[in-house]
N, C-alpha and C positions, 0 to 999 in steps of 0.2 A: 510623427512616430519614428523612433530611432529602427537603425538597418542591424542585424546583428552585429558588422564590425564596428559599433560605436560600441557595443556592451563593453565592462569594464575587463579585463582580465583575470580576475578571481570569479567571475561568472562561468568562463570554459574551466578554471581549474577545478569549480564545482562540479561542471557538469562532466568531467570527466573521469570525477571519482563516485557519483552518483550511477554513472553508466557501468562502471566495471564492479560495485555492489551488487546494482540491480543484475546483471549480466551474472555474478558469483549466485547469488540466491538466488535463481530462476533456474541454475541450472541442475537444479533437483525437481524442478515443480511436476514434470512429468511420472514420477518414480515414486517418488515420498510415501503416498498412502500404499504402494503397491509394497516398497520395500519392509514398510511398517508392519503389513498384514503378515510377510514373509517372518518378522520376528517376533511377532506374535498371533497364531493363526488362529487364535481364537476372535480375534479381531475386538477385542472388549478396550485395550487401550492406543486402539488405531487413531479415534478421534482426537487421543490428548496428543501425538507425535504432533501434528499441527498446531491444537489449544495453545501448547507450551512457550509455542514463538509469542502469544498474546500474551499467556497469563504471566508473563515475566515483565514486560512491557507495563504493563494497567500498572506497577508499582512506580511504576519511573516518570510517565510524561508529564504529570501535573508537577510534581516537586523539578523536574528536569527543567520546564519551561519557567518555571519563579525564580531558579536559582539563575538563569539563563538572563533574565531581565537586568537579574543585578551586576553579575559578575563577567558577563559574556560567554560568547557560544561556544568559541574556539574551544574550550579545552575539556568539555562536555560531549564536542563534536569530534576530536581524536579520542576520548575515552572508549566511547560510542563504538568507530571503528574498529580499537583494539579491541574489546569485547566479542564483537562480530568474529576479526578472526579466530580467537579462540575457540566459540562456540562450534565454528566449522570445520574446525581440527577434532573436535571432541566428536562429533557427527562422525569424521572420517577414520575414528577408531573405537566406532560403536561396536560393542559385540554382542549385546542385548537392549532390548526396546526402551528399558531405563535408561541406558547411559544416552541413546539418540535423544530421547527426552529432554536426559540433559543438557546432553547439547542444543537442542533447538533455543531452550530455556533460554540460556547465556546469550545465545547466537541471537533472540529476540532483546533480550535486554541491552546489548550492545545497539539494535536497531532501532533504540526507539530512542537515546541518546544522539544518535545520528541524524534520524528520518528531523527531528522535532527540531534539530536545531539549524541542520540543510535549508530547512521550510522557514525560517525565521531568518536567517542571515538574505537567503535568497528575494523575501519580502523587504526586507530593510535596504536592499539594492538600490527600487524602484519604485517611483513616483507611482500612485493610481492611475493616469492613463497609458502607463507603461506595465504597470504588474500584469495586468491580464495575457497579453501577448508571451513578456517573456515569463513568466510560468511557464503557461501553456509549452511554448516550445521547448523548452528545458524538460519538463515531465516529458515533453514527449520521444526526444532525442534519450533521456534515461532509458523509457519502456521500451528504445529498439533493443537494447542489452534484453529486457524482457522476451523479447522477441524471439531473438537467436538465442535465446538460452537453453530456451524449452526443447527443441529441435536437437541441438549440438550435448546437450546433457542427455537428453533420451537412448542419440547413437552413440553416447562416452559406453553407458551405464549397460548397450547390450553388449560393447564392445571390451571393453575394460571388465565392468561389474559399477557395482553402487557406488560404492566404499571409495572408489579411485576419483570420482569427481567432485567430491565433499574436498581431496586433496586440492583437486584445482581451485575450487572457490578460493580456500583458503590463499592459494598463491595470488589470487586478485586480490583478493582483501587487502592481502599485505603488501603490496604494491601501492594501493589506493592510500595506505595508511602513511607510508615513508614520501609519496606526495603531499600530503595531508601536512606534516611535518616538517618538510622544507621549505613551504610556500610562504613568501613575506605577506602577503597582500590577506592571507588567509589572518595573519595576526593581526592587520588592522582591520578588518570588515570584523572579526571576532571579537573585538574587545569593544563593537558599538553596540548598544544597547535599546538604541532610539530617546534615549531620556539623559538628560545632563542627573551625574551623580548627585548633586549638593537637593535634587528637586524629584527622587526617586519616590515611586507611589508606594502607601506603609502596604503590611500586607494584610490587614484589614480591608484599603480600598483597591487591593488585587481580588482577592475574594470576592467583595461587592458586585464589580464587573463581570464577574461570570453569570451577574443577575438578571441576563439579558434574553427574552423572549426569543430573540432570532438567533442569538450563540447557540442559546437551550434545543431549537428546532432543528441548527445544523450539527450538533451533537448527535441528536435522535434519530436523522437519518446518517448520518457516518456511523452508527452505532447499529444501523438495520442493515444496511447495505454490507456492511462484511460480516453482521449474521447468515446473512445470505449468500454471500460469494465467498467465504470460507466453509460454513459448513455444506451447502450444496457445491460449487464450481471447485472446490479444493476438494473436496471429501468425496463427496458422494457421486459426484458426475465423474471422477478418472474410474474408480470403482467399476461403475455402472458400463462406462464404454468397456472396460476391460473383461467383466464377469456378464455381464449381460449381453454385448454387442460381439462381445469374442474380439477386439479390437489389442493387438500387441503394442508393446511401450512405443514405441518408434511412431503407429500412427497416432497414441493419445498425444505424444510429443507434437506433430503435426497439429492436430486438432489445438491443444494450446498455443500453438505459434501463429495461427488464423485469428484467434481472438485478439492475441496479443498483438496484432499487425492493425485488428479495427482500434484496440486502443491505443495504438499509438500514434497514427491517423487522427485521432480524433482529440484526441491532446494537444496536440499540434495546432488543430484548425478550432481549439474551443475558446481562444480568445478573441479570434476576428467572429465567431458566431457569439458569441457574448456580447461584443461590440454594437454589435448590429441588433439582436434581436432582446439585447440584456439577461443577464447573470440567471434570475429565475426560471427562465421561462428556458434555456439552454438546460437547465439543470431538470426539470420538466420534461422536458422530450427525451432525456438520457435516461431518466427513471422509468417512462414509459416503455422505451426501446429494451432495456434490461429485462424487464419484467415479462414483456411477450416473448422474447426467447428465448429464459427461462423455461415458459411452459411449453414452448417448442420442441424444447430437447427431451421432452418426454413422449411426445408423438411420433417422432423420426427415428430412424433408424438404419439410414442409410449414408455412408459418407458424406456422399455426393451434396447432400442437404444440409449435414450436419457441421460441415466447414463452412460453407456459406453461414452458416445459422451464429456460429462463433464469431464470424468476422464482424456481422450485422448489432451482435452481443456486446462484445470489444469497443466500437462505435458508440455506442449508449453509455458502457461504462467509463471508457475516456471522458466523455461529455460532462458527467456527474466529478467524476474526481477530482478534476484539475478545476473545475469551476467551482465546487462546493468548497473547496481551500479558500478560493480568490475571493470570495463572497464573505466568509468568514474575517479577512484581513479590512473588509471595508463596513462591518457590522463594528468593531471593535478598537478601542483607541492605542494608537500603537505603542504606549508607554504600555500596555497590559497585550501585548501579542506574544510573546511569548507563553505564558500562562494560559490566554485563549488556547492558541494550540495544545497545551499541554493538556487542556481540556475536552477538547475534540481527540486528539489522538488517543485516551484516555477511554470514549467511550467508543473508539474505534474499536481497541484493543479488544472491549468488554466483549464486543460482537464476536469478536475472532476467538475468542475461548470457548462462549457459549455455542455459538453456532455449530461447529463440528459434532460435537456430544451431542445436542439437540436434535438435527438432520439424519447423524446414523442413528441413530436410536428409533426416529420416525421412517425409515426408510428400512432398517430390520424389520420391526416392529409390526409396519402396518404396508408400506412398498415404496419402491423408486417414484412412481408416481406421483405420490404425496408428498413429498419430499420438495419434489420441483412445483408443485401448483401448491405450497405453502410460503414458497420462496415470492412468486408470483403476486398473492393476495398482499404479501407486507411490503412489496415494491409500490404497488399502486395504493397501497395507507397512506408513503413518504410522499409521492406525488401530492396528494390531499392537504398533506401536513404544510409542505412547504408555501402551500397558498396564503399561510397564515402570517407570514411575515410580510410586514408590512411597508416596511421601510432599512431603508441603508445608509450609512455613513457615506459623504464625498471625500472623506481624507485622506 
């Protein structure tokens, strides 16, 4: 098994434009629904400021990952970025809940050119007994930017205001981007494809391959899961600490940076537990772990519990993420990986739009309660579901 300084070079200069993304977008994560309600306190289009990042997205990653296959990543993958910053400039001269909309929109569609084709150049790196590992550590050296974002965005936004840390994302962004654009090694890993041209698959039998029982399963759950950690852990639960628990930005920021610490932790270490205990059964315990702390956060109410609870959360959800990817890249032939993904992030997306709207709606509606032990019952469905695959690719 290679040491990370055997990795190739355009490996750190990924992960180091992955890091300062993630790091740019996270550091609103603590604020967002609070800022939203602030511009519109009826709170009716609180759930689409979120939606928005998805529903721009679901247009893009199938057609992103087909065109991707053919043409390569590179310059889908600077689009992608340029997009992002934009989106987060527009954010940071929101004056009304529509233009943040807007901006998130962009800011989403710019992310899902990026995220899809990060995930495919990064795959096309490494052999199968090496994907696993360095995934894992790559997502998870990303999600420390996740980490510290939440925290340092929380004390921007009491310190500053909102509006002023949409600014700084933006200067990471563009930073990441004019790296992005200098890098030689970026243009060669971007112009491979995995397939010699003269022998490219038609798109007939692109299509075909997404006919696959275990893609179809890990769609469903990528498609549940950020039903769930969008519209409850994005929406409902900052809310809920903040209106119910009386809890100010600075500790929901904390409380985010706890979870974000189990999943990056657990990023990290989901390919030596994949190794060892195999791909399902990792993704298995991450599902279970997710789902009971879920319903946890509706019984608790005290810090002290409630960070612990995030951290233990974080852990599960690491476990799932970075391994339900890896799983995906060995169900599927890598002349049609991009497209795969374009199809899992696709019905990522779907979750992430649905979900917010769904959540607050059930959490007005009927209570915070429900909300959370609804998130809960369709964790432990995906647990169920994924017993049903059967079998995996060695390529």
């Amino acid at each position: 098994m290679k040491s990370l300084r055997t990795y190739p070079r355009i490996y750190f200069e990924l992960l180091f434009i992955g890091f300062s993304i993630f790091l740019g977008m996270r550091l609103s994560g603590a604020f967002l629904p609070i800022l939203a309600k602030d511009l519109d306190p009826s709170g009716a289009l609180v759930g689409y400021v979120v939606s928005a990042w998805f529903l721009a997205r679901v247009f893009i990653e199938l057609p992103s990952g087909l065109i991707s296959d053919r043409i390569g990543r590179r310059r889908l993958f600077m689009l992608g970025i340029g997009l992002s910053a934009v989106g987060s400039l527009m954010c940071a001269l929101a004056s009304s809940i529509y233009f943040l909309i807007a901006g998130r929109a962009l800011w989403g569609f710019g992310a899902a050119l990026f995220f899809s084709n990060n995930t495919a150049m990064l795959i096309d790196l490494f052999d199968s007994e090496q994907r696993g590992r360095a995934v894992g550590t790559f997502q998870g050296i990303e999600f420390i930017g996740s980490l510290i974002g939440a925290p340092i965005g929380a004390l921007l936004a009491e310190l500053t205001g909102y509006f002023f840390v949409f600014y700084i994302t933006f200067g990471l962004i563009s930073i990441s981007c004019l790296l992005a654009f200098l890098s030689k090694e970026l243009r060669v890993i971007g112009k491979a494809t995995g397939v010699d041209a003269t022998s490219r698959p038609s798109l007939g039998d692109s299509l075909k391959s997404l006919m696959q029982w275990g893609l179809l399963v890990v769609c469903v759950i990528s498609f549940t899961r950020m039903f769930v950690m969008n519209g409850v852990m994005s929406t409902v639960f900052p809310l809920y600490l903040h209106e119910n628990l009386g809890f100010d930005v600075s500790i929901i920021g904390l409380v985010t940076a706890a979870r974000t610490g189990g999943f990056t932790a657990a990023t990290i270490l989901s390919g030596y537990l994949s190794n060892r205990i195999g791909r399902k059964k990792t993704i298995l315990l991450g599902l279970v772990i997710e789902a009971l702390c879920i319903y946890g956060y509706a019984v608790v109410d005290a810090l002290g519990f409630i960070i612990p609870l995030g951290i233990i959360d974080g852990l599960g959800a690491g476990l799932v993420s970075v391994t339900l990817t890896v799983l995906l890249s060995y169900i599927v032939k890598s002349e049609f990986r991009g497209i795969s993904i374009g199809l899992f992030r696709t019905f990522m997306d779907v979750g992430g739009i649905v979900g917010p709207i769904f959540f607050m709606a059930l959490a007005e509606g009927i209570n915070t309660r429900t909300a959370f032990s609804g998130g809960t019952v369709m964790l432990l469905l995906m647990a169920v579901l994924l017993l049903t695959i059967k079998q995996e690719r060695t390529e």
